[in-house]
C-alpha positions in Angstrom: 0.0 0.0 0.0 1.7 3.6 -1.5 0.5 6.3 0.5 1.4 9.4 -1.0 0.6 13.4 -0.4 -0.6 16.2 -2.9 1.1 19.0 -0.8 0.4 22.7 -0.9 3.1 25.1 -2.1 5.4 26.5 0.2 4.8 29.7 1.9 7.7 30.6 3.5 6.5 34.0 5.0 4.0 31.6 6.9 6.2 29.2 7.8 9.1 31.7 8.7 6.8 33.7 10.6 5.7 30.5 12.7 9.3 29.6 13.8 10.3 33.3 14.8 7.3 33.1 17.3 8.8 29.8 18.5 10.9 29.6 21.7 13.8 28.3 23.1 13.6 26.4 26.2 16.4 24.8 28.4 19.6 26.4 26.7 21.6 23.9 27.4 25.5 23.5 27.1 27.6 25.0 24.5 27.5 21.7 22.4 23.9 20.5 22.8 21.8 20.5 19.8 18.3 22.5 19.2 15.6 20.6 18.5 12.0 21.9 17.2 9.2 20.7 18.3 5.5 21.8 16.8 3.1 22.2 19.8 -0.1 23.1 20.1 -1.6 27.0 20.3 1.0 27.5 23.2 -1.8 28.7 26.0 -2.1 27.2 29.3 -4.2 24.2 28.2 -1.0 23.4 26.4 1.1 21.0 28.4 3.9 20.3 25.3 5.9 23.2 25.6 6.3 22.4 29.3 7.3 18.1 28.6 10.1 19.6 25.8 11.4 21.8 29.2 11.3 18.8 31.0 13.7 16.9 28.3 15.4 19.5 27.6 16.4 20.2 31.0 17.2 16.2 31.4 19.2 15.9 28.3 21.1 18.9 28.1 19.8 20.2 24.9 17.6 22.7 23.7 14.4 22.9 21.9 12.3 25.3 20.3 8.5 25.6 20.5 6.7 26.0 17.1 3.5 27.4 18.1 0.8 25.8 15.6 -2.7 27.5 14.8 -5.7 26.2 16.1 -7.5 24.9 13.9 -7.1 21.0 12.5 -6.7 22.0 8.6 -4.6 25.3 9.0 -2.4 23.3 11.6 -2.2 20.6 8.7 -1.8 23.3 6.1 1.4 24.2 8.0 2.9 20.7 8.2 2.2 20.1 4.3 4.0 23.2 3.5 6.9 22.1 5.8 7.0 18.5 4.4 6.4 19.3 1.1 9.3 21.9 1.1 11.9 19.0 2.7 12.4 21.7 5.5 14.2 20.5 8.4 13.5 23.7 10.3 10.8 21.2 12.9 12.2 17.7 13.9 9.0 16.9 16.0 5.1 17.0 14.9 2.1 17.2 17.0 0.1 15.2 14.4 -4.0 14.2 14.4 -4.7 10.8 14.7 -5.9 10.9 11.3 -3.0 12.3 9.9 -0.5 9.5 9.9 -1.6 7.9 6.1 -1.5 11.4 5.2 1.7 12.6 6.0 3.6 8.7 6.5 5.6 9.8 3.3 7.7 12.6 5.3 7.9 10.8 8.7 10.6 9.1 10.3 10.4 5.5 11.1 10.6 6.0 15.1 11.4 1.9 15.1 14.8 2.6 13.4 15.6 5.2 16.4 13.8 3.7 19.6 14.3 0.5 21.8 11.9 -2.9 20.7 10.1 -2.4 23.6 9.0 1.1 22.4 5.7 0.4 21.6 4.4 -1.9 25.0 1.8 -0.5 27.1 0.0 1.7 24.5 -3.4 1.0 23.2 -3.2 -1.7 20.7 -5.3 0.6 18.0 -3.2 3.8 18.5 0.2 1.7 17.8 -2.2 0.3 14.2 -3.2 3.2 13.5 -0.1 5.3 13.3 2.0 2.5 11.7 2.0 2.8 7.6 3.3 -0.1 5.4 4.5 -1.1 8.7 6.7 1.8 9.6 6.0 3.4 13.2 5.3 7.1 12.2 4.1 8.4 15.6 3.6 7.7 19.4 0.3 7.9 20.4 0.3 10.8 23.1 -3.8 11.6 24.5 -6.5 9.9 23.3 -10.4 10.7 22.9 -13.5 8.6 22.1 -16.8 9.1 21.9 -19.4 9.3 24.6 -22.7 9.6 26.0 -23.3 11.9 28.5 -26.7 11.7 30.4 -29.2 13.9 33.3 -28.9 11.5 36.1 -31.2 13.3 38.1 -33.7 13.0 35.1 -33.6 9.3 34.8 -33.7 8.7 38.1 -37.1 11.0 37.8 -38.5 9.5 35.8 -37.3 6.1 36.6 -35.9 5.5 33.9 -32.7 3.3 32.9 -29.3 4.6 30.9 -29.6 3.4 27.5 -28.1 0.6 26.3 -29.5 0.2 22.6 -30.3 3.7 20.5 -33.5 2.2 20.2 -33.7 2.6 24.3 -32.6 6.3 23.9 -34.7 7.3 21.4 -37.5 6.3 23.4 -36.5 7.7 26.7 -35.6 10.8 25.0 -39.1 11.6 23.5 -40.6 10.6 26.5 -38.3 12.6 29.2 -38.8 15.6 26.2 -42.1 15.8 26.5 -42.5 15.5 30.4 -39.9 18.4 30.7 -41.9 20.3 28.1 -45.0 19.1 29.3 -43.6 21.1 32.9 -42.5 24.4 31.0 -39.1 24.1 29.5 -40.1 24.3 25.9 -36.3 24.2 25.1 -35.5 21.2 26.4 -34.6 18.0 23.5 -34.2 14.3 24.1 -30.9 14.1 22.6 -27.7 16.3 21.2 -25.3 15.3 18.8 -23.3 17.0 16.0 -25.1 16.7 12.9 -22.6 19.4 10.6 -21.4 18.4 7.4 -17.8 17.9 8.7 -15.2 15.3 10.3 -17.3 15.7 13.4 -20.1 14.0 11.4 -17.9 11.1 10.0 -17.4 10.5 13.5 -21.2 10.0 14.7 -21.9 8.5 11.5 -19.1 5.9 12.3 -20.4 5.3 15.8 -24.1 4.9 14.2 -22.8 2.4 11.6 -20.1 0.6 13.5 -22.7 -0.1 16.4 -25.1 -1.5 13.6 -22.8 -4.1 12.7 -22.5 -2.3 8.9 -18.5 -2.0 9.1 -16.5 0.9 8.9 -16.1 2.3 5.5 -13.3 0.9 4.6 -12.0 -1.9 5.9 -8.2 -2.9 7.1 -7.3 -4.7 3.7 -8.7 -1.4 1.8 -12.1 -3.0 0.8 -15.5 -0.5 0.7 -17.7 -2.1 3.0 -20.3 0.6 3.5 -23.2 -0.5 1.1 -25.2 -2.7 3.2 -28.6 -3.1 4.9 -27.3 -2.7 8.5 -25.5 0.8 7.1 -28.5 2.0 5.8 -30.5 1.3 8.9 -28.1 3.1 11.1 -28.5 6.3 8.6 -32.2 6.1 8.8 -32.4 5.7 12.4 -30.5 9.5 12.6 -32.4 10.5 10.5 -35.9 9.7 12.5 -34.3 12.2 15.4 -34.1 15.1 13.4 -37.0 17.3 14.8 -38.7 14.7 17.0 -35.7 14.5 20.1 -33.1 16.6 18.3 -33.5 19.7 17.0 -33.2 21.5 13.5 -30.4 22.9 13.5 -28.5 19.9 14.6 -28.0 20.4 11.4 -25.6 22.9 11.8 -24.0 21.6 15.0 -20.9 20.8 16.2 -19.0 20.0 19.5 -19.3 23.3 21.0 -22.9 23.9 20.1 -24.2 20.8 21.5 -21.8 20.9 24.7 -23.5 24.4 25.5 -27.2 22.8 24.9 -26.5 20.4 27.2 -24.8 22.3 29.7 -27.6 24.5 30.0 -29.5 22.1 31.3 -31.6 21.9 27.5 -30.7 18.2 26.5 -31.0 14.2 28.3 -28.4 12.6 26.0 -25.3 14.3 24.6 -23.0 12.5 22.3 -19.5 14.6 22.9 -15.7 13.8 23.8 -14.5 13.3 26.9 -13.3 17.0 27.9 -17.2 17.8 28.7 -16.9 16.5 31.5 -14.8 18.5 33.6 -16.5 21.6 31.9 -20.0 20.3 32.5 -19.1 20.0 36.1 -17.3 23.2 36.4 -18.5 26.6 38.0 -21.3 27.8 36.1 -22.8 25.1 34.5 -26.4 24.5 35.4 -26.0 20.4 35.2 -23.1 20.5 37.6 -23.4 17.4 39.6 -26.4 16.3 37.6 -24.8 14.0 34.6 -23.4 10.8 33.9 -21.0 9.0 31.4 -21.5 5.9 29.5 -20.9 4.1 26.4 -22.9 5.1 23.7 -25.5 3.0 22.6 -25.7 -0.5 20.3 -27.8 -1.6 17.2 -30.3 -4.5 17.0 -27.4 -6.5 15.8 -23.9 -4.7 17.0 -22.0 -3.6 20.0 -21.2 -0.2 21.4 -18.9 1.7 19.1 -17.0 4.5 19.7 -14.9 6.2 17.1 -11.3 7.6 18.5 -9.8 10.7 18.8 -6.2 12.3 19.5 -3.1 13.3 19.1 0.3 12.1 18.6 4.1 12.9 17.8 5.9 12.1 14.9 9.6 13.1 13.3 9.9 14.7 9.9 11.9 12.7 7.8 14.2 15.9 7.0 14.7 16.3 10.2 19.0 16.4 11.2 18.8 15.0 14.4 16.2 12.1 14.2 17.4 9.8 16.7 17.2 13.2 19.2 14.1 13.7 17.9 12.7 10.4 18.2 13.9 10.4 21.6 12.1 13.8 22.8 8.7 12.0 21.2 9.3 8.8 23.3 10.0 11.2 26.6 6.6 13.3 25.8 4.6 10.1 25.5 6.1 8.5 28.2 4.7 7.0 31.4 5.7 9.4 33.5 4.6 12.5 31.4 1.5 11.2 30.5 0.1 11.0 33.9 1.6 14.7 34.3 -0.7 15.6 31.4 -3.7 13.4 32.9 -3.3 15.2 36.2 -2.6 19.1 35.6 -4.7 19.2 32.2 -7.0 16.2 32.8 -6.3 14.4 29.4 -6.6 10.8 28.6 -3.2 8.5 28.1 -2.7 6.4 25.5 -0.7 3.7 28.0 -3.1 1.6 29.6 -1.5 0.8 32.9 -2.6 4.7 33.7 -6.4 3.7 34.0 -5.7 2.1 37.0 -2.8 4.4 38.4 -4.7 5.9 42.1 -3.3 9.4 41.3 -5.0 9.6 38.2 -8.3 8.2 38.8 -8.3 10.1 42.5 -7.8 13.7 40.3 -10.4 12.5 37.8 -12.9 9.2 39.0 -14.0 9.2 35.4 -11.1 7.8 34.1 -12.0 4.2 34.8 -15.1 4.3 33.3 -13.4 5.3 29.9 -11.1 2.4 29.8 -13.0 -0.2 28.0 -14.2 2.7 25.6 -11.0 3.7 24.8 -9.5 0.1 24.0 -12.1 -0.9 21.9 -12.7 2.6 20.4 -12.9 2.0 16.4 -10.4 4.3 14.4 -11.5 6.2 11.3 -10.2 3.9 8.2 -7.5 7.1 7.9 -4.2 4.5 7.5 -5.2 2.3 5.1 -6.5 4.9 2.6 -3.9 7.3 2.9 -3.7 11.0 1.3 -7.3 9.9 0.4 -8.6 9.7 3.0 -9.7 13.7 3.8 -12.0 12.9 0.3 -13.5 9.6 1.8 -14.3 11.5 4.8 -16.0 14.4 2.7 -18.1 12.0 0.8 -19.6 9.9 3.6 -20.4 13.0 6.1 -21.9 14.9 2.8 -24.2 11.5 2.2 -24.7 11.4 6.0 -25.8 14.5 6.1 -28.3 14.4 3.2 -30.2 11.6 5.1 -30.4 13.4 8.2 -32.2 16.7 6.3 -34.0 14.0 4.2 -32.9 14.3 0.6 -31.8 10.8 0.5 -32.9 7.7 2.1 -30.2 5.2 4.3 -29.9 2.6 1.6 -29.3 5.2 -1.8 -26.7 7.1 0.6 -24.9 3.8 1.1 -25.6 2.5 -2.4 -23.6 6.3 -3.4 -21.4 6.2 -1.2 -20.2 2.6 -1.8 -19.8 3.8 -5.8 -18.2 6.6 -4.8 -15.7 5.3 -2.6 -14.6 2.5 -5.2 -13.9 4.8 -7.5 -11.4 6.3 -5.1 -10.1 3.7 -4.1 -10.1 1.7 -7.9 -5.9 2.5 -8.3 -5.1 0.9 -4.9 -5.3 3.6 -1.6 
């Protein structure tokens, strides 16, 4: 399997711009090298900068922080324009999970740099997912996975029990909806979930499809496997909550939309990641003490499926120093500074044995509960169909999404998308 990248043309301005902004940390002795390392937006929710200290200051060399934008495709606009220009000006990448097909061209093989043993104790799916024609192009450093959030004190109410099946859920939600209506919140809905025609939606979708027992797109050997009945039923079944336990303009939502219905106290069910939680328990927020976590829910003929999240390091193959490099991306993902991470910024590890790890579940009890979510989340088919893969996304949310407003039933989304997706993939991913 070639995976292979169509890469923007350079703009240095950008680029040089990017790296003046960056800072050195730990000026080590006369002799030690600089390595760059792209971080995050640099705030205080950004715990990078301060693991690159950390080595820096254990090593006796020096890096320099690349502050990266925001935003998933200007942050990925930046790394193409890097890659594609052979620069070696960043050693180290903060890289989306879905990114490693993408980029695997212009990454380092961390195997050829790192101990055998550099890959034990991560989830089994992270180390899959960010190996390419079996190279190791990053280490896995948080993870996310979907989630159902719930009103406990709503359920319990209306004695009612957390949903196990979406066929449960939809049913407790209209009936919970219009109780609460029924008592004079005419805001409230049954259920929240990101509906928007982007990656957010291949996400749901995947969950809604996975669950279903309809596959995952693409398979692991590169094979479409979306056109089927148990797809199409999944689609539908979205489709029946537009308007009835979800509103209109889920449509139109994303994370932040539906995290801010449901943190007003507006929604019973909230498919979101797992950072809601320590917002939706935070100062301010009107269901404070009120919610609980779960799996999401199963088809008729599936299990519970969760789609991951998260982010990782890699090492551009122009880098001069790989084998420092590699070694700053195996001291970020580390043990040690993962449950740093987990504890001063509440993220979620990628090494298992933290899940169990007192500190870390004493700071944040939730943690546990996440565990068998996490290791069987389901990845988005990102590795196998390389550089394609941003057009495979487009094409199912876009079909997705035209069930869910209606101008296409489950089974001729599938039947397109199917099509569509072999013609893609016709030359080999």
């Amino acid at each position: 399997m070639k995976t292979s990248i169509r890469l923007l043309t350079p703009h240095r301005p950008l680029i040089a711009g990017l790296l003046l902004g960056g800072s050195a940390l730990a000026a080590g002795p006369a002799l030690a090298t600089e390595i760059a390392i792209a971080c995050g937006s640099g705030d205080a929710a950004d715990y990078c900068p301060t693991a690159a200290r950390l080595w820096a200051e254990t090593t006796g060399n020096s890096v320099k922080v690349v502050s990266t934008p925001n935003g998933t495709t200007e942050k990925l606009s930046l790394y193409q324009q890097l890659l594609g220009s052979e620069s070696s000006d960043v050693d180290v990448l903060m890289v989306d999970i879905v990114w490693p097909g993408m980029l695997g061209n212009h990454l380092a093989d961390l195997s050829e740099y790192l101990p055998e043993d550099a890959t034990d104790g991560f989830f089994p799916a992270l180390i899959d997912n960010n190996t390419v024609d079996g190279r190791l192009v990053a280490l896995p450093w948080y993870t996310d996975a979907g989630l159902l959030y719930y009103r406990k004190d709503l359920l319990e109410k209306y004695d009612r029990e957390v949903p196990t099946t979406w066929q449960q859920l939809t049913e407790t939600a209209r009936f919970i909806q219009t109780a609460e209506r029924e008592g004079g919140n005419d805001d409230f809905w049954g259920y929240s979930f990101q509906g928007r025609a982007y990656e957010g939606l291949t996400c749901n979708a995947l969950e809604w499809v996975a669950s279903y027992g309809g596959g995952t797109l693409v398979d692991g050997q590169g094979d479409v496997t979306i056109d089927n009945p148990r797809a199409a039923a999944a689609l539908d079944m979205a489709a029946s909550w537009i308007g009835t336990i979800a509103p209109e303009g889920a449509l139109n939502h994303t994370e932040e939309e539906t995290r801010g219905i449901f943190q007003s106290g507006n929604a019973l069910f909230l498919r979101n990641w797992p950072y809601v939680w320590s917002l939706a328990n935070g100062e301010g927020s009107e269901v404070a003490g009120k919610i609980g976590m779960a799996p999401l829910p199963r088809g008729p003929e599936g299990e519970p499926a969760a789609t991951l999240g998260g982010w990782n390091f890699a090492v551009s193959r122009y880098s001069e120093h790989p084998r420092l490099a590699a070694d700053l991306a195996a001291f970020i993902t580390s043990p040690a500074q993962q449950k740093a991470h987990a504890l001063e910024k509440g993220m979620n590890p990628t090494r298992e044995a933290l899940y169990q790890d007192e500190e870390v579940l004493a700071r944040n009890p939730s943690m546990s509960d996440l565990y068998e979510t996490l290791a069987n989340g389901v990845p988005r088919p990102a590795t196998v169909t390389g550089d394609a893969y941003a057009r495979v996304s487009n094409a199912f949310f876009n079909r997705t999404h035209q069930v869910l407003s209606g101008e296409l039933d489950g089974a001729s989304a599938v039947q397109q998308l199917g099509r569509e997706l072999e013609r893609l993939g016709r030359r080999g991913w």
